[in-house]
C-alpha positions in Angstrom: 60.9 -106.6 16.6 59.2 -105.6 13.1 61.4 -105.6 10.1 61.1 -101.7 9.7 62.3 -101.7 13.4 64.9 -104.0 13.0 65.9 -102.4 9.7 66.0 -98.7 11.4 68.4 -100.1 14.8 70.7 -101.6 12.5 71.1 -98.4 10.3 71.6 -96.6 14.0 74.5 -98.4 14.1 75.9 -99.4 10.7 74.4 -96.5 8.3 77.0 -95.0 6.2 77.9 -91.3 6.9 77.6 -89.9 3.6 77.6 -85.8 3.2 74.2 -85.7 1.3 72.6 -86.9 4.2 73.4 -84.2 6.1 70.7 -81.7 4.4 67.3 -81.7 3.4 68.3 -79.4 0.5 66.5 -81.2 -2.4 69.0 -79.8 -4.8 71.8 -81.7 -2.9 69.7 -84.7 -2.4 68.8 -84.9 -6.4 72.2 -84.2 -7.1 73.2 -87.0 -5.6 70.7 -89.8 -6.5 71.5 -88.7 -10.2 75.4 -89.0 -10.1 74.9 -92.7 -7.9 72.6 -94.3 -10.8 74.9 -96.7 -12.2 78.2 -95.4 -10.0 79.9 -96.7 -6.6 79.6 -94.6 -4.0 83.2 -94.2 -3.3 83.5 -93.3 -6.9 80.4 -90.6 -7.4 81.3 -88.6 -3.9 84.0 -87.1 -5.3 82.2 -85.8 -8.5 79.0 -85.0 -6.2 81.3 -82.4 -4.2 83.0 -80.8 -7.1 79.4 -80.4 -8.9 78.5 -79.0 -5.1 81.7 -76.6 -5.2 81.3 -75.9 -8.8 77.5 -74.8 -8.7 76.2 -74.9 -5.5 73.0 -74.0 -6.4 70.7 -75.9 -9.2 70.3 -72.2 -10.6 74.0 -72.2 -11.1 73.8 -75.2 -12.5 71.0 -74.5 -14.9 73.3 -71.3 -15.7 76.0 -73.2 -17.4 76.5 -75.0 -20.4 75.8 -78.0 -21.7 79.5 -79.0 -22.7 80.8 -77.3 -18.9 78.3 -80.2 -17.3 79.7 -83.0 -19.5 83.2 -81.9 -18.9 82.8 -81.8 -15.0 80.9 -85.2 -15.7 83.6 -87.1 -17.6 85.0 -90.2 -15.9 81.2 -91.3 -14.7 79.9 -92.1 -17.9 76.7 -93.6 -18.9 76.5 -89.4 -20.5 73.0 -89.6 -20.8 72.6 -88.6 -17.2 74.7 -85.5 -17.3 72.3 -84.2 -20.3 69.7 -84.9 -17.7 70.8 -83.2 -15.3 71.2 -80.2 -17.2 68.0 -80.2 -18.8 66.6 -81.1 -15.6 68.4 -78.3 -13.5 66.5 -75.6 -16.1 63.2 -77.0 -15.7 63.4 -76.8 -12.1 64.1 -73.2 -12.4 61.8 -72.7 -15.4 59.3 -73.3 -12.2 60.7 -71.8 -10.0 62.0 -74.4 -7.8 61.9 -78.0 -7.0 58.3 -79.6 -7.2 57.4 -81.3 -3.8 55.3 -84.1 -4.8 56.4 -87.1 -6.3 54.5 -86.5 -9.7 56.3 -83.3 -10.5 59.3 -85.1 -9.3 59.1 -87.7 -11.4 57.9 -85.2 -14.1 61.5 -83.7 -14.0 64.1 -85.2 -17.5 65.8 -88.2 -15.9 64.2 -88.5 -12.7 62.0 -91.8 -12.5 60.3 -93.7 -9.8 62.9 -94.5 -7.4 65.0 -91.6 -8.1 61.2 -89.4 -7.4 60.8 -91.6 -4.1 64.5 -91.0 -2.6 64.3 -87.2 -3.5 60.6 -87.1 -2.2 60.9 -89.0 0.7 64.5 -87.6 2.2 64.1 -83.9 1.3 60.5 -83.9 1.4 58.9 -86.3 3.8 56.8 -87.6 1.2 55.8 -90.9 2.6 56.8 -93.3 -0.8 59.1 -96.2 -0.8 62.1 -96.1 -3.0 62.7 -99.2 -4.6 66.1 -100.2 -6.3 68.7 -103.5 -6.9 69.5 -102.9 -2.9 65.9 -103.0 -2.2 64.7 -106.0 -4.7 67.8 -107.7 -3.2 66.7 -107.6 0.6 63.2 -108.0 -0.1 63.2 -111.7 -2.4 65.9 -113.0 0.4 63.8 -111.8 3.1 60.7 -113.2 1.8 61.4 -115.6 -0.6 60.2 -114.4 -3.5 61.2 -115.7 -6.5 59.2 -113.7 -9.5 61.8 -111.9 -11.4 62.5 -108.4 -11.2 62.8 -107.0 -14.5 59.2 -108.3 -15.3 56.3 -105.9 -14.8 54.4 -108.4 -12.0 57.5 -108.3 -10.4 58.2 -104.8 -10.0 54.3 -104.4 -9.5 54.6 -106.8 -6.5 57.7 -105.1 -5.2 56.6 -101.9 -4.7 53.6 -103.1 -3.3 56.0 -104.5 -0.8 58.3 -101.8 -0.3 55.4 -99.4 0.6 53.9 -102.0 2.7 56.9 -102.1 5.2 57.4 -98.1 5.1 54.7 -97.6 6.5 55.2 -99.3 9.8 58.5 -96.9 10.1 56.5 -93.5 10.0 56.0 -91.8 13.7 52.8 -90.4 14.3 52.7 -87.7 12.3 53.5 -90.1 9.0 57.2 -89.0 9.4 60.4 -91.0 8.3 60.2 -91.9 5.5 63.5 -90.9 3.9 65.3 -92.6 7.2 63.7 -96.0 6.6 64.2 -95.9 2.7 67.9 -94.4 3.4 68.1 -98.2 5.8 67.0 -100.7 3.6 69.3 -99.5 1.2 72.1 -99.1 3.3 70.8 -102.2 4.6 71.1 -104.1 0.8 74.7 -102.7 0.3 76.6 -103.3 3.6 75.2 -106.4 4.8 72.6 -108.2 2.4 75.0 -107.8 -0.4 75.1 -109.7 -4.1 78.0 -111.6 -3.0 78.7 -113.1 0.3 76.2 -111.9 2.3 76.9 -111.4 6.1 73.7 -114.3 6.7 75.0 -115.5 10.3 75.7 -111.9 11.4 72.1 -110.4 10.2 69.8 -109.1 12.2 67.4 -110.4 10.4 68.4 -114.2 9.9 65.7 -116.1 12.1 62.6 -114.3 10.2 64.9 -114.7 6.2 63.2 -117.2 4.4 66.2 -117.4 1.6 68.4 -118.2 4.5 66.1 -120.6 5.8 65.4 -122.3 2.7 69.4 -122.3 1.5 68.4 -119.4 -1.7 70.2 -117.1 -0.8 72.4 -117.5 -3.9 69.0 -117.8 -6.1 67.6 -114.6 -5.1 66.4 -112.1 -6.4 65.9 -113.6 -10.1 65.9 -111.6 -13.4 65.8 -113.0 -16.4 67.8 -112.5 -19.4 66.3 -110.5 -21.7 69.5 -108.3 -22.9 71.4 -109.6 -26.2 75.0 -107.6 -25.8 76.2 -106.2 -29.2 80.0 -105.9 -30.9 81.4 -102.7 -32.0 84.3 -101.9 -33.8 85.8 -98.7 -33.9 88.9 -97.1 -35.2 90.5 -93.7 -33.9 93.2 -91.4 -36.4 94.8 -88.7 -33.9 95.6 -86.0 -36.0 99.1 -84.1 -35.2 99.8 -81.1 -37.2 101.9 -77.8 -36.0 100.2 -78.2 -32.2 96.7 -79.1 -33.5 94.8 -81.9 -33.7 91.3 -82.6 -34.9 88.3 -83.4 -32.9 84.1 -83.6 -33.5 81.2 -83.8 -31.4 79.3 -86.9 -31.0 75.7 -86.7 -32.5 72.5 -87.4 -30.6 70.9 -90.9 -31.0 74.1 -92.8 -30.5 76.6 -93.6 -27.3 78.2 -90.7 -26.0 75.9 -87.8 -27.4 77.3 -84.8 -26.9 80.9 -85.6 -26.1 84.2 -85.3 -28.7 86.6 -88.0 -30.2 89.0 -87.9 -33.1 88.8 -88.8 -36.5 86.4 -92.0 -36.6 86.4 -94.8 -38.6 83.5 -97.2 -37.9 83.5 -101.1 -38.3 87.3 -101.8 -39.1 87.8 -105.2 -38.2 91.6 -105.6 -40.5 93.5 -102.4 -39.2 96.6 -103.3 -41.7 93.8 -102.9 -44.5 94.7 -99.3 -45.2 93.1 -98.8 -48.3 89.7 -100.0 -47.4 89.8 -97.6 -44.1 91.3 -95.0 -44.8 94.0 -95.0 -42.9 97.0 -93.1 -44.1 99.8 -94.7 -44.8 102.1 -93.2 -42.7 99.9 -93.1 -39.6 101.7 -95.4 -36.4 99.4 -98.1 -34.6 99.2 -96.9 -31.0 97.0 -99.9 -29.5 94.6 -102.4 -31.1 91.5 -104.2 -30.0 91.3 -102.2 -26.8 88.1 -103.9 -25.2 85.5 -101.4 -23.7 82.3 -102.4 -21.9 79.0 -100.4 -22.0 75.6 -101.7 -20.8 74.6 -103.4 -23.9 77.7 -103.4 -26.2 81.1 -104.3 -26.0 83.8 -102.0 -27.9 86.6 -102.6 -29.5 89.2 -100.4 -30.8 92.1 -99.6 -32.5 94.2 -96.3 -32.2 96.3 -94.7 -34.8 98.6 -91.6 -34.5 98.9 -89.7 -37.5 101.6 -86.5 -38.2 100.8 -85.3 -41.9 103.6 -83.1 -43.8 100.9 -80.9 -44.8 97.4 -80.0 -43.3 95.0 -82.4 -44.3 91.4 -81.8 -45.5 89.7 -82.8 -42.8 86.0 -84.8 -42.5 82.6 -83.1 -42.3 81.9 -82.0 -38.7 85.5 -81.6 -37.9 87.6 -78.8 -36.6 91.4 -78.5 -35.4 91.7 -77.0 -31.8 95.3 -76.8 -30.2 96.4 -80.1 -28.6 96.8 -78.3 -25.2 93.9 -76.8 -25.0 91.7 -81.0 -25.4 91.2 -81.1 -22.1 88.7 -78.4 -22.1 86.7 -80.4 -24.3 84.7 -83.8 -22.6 85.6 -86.8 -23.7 84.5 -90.7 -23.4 86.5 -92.9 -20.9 87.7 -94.7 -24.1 89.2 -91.5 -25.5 91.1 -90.9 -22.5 92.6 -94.6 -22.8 93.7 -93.6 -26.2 95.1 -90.3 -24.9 97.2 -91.3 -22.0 98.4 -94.1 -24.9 99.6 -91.1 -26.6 101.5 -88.8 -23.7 103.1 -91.9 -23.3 104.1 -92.1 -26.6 105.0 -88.4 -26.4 
């Protein structure tokens, strides 16, 4: 059998059962490919259904806020996508619905050329390959291919190859191409996986040149071209008569858009008090929490702070009533700092 044959039996009988699969709606579908960049699958179904019960529509969606989409959104991070999403959602109804070719697909805020090729090919039929880590993954093992990934020949000679082998898996009428991309993915994450592949199970082990060659391990290759940055942070919660003190998060930095307490950047001696600012009487909740982002790690300390009288508070600041904070979205590292505190409490 062909790979794309091979490839579309085993997804007859292994293919995960997922709910977005079950519609051609291209709202659902982009819904979808946008909440699983950078997320488990197990993790983003949940937030793909409440977005789904929530606004079932993209022009419900685009009918909402900005901070009502980052709210339902917190937990995922990686924030950049909900803002995406939103702007996104608005386009599509600034023109009057999805676009059904992959340019004005890909022409859509956050939508690039694999997310363009799995909305295009499984709600559209458009006949492009999708090609992400899953994909890369299957297709150096399978073919022993060792230029790296994250270089622009390799990605050029990658989706040369991914359309190459869709193209065997469209019927006559240049049909399918959302099943076979929906396989080799399916394919990449269930049984050629990063770590301890399923080899001597594999349908495709007698034609795998990494298998045959013993790279397996080696493949695919990227190359190191990311240099991961420290940051030091330090958090004041601010108590006073039910209140406390928040501010939104600018654009141009992690976490646009969401809120946080009082910040004080680059404290690396919390019992230093003078030179950050720290009251006096504020109580050290946790320090050096460790927090991992794409290219940064985090680290911060947490302070509670319950002033006799109201304090003057920073520019861009405002007090809203403690009970009410969980209308307001907030980082995954805020929330650390907040269950910290109702434990205190």
């Amino acid at each position: 059998m062909s790979f794309a044959t091979t490839l579309l039996e085993w997804f007859r009988e292994n293919g995960r059962a997922l709910p977005w699969r079950e519609t051609h709606d291209p709202y659902a579908v982009w819904l979808s490919e946008i909440i699983l960049q950078q997320t488990q699958v197990k993790q983003g179904w949940a937030y793909w259904e409440r977005f789904m019960q929530r606004w079932p529509t993209v022009d419900e969606l685009a009918a909402a806020t900005e901070d009502e989409v980052l709210r339902e959104w917190q937990g995922l991070g990686y924030y950049s996508r909900a803002r995406n999403l939103y702007a996104a959602a608005r386009q599509v109804v600034g023109q009057g619905g999805f676009p059904a070719t992959i340019e004005g697909l890909r022409a859509l805020k956050g939508v690039g050329d694999y997310t363009a090729a799995a909305i295009g090919s499984i709600a559209f039929d458009l006949p492009t390959a999708v090609v992400d880590g899953n994909v890369y993954r299957v297709l150096a093992r399978h073919f022993g291919i060792s230029t790296p990934i994250n270089t622009t020949e390799g990605r050029k000679e990658f989706a040369a190859l991914a359309q190459e082998y869709l193209l065997p898996a469209l019927n006559k009428k240049g049909q399918g191409a959302g099943l076979y991309n929906q396989a080799i993915m399916d394919f990449g994450a269930i049984q050629c996986t990063p770590v301890s592949p399923h080899c001597h199970e594999c349908p495709l082990q007698e034609t795998c040149v990494a298998l045959r060659e013993g790279r397996v391990a080696d493949l695919p290759v990227k190359l190191r071209t990311l240099k991961v940055k420290e940051r030091h942070l330090t958090y004041i919660y601010i108590r006073y008569e039910g209140q406390t003190a928040i501010h939104r998060r600018p654009a141009g930095d992690i976490w646009q858009g969401l809120y946080e307490p009082w910040l004080v950047e680059e404290v690396l001696q919390p019992e230093d008090r003078s030179v950050t600012r720290i009251p006096a009487d504020a109580i050290l909740l946790r320090q050096n929490v460790r927090h991992i982002l794409t290219h940064r790690v985090l680290y911060a300390d947490f302070w509670l702070w319950e002033p006799h009288e109201c304090p003057q508070l920073p520019e861009g600041y405002f007090w809203i009533k403690e009970k009410d904070i969980d209308d307001y979205g907030v980082p995954r590292l805020i929330e650390i700092m907040l269950n910290e505190l109702n434990k205190r409490i």
